[in-house]
C-alpha positions in Angstrom: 15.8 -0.3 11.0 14.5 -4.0 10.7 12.1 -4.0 8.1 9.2 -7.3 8.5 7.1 -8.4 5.3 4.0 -10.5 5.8 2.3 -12.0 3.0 -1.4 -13.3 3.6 -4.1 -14.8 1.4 -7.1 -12.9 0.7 -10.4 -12.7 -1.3 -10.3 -15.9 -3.1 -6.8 -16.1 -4.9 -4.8 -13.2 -4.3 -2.5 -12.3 -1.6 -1.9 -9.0 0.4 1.8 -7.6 1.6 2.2 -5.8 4.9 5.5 -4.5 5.7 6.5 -3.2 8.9 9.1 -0.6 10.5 10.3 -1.8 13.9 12.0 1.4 14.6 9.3 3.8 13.4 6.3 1.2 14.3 4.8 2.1 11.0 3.3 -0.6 9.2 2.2 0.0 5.2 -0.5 -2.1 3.2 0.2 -2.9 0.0 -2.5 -2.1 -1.9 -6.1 -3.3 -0.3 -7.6 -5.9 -1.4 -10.3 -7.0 1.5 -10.9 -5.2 4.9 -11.2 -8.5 7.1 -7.9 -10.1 5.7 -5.6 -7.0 6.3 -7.0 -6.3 9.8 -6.4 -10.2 10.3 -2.8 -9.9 9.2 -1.9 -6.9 11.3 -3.7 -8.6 14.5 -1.7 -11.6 14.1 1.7 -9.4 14.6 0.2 -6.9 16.8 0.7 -3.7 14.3 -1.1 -0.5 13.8 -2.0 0.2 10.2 -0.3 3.3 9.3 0.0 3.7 5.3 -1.7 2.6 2.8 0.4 2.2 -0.8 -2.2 1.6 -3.8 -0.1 0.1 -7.0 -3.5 0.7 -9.5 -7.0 1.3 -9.8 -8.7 -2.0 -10.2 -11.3 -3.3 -7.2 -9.1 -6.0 -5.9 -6.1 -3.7 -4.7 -8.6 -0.7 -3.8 -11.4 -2.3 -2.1 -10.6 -2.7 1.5 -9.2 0.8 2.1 -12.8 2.5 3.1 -12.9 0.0 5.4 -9.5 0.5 7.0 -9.8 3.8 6.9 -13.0 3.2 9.2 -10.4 1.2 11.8 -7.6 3.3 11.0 -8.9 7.1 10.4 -5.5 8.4 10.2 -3.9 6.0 7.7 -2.1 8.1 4.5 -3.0 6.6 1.6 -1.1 7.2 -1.3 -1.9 6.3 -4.8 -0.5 6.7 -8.5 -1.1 10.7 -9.5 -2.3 9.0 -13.0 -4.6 7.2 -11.4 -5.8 9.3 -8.9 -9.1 10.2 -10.5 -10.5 6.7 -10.8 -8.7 5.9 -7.4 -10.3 8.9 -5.6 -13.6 8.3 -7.4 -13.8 4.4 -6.0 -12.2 5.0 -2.3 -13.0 8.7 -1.6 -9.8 11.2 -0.1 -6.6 9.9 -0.5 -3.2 11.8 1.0 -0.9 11.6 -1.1 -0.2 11.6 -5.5 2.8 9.7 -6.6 4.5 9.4 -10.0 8.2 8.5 -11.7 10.6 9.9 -9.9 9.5 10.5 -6.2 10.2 9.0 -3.3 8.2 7.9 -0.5 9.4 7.7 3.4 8.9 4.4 5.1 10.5 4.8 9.0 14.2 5.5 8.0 13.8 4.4 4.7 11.9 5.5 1.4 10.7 3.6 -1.7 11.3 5.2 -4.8 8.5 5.2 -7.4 8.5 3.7 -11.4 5.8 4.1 -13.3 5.0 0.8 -15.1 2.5 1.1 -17.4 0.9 -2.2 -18.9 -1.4 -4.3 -16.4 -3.3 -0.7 -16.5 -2.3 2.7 -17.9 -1.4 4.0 -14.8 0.9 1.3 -12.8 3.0 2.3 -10.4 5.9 0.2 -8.3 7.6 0.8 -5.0 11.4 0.1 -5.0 13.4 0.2 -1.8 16.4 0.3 -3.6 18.9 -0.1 -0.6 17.2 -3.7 0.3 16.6 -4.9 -3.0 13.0 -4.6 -3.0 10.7 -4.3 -5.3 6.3 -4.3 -4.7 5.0 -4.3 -7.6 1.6 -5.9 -6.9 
């Protein structure tokens, strides 16, 4: 697997993360943040938006994913189990709950989840333990 990571400005000050699978073709968003600068991003390097990862609750990493999902209908959007409720109540149907402990697949690899609590009660980070990675957004 070659795994690519994009980072791209968005909204006014904040930056979005794309990573993408070569092998799978599967292409993740971390977090949301705006519509217009995700779809930007994945135009520029000719990827499909496939997954969604949300790190927390608050508008800026939430905001853009009814709007994907209108591009992308079939993205899986997963998002931190204790945050789910707020999550689900800002976005509307998400795939998939998350907390410490589980794993989630990425083309041949998988991230494993921590539970961070502290920017918001319900914080979550992705680890892709085998490359050293860590999105903690």
């Amino acid at each position: 697997m070659t795994l690519h990571i994009v980072q791209f400005a968005c909204l006014s000050d904040n930056f979005g993360v794309l990573l993408h699978d070569s092998s799978s073709n599967r292409t993740v968003s971390i977090d949301a943040p705006e519509t217009d600068a995700v779809e930007k991003a994945l135009q520029a390097k000719d990827w499909t938006l496939t997954d969604i990862w949300v790190t927390h609750h608050h508008a800026d990493h939430v905001q853009g994913i009814p709007g994907l999902r209108a591009l992308y209908p079939d993205v899986k959007i997963t998002v931190p189990k204790a945050e789910s409720a707020r999550i689900g109540a800002s976005i509307g149907k998400f795939d998939v709950e998350v907390s410490e402990g589980d794993f989630v697949k990425f083309g041949t690899t998988e991230a494993r989840i921590l539970e961070t609590p502290g920017h918001t009660a319900g914080h979550i980070v992705y680890i892709f333990d085998e490359e050293s990675l860590l999105f903690a957004d």
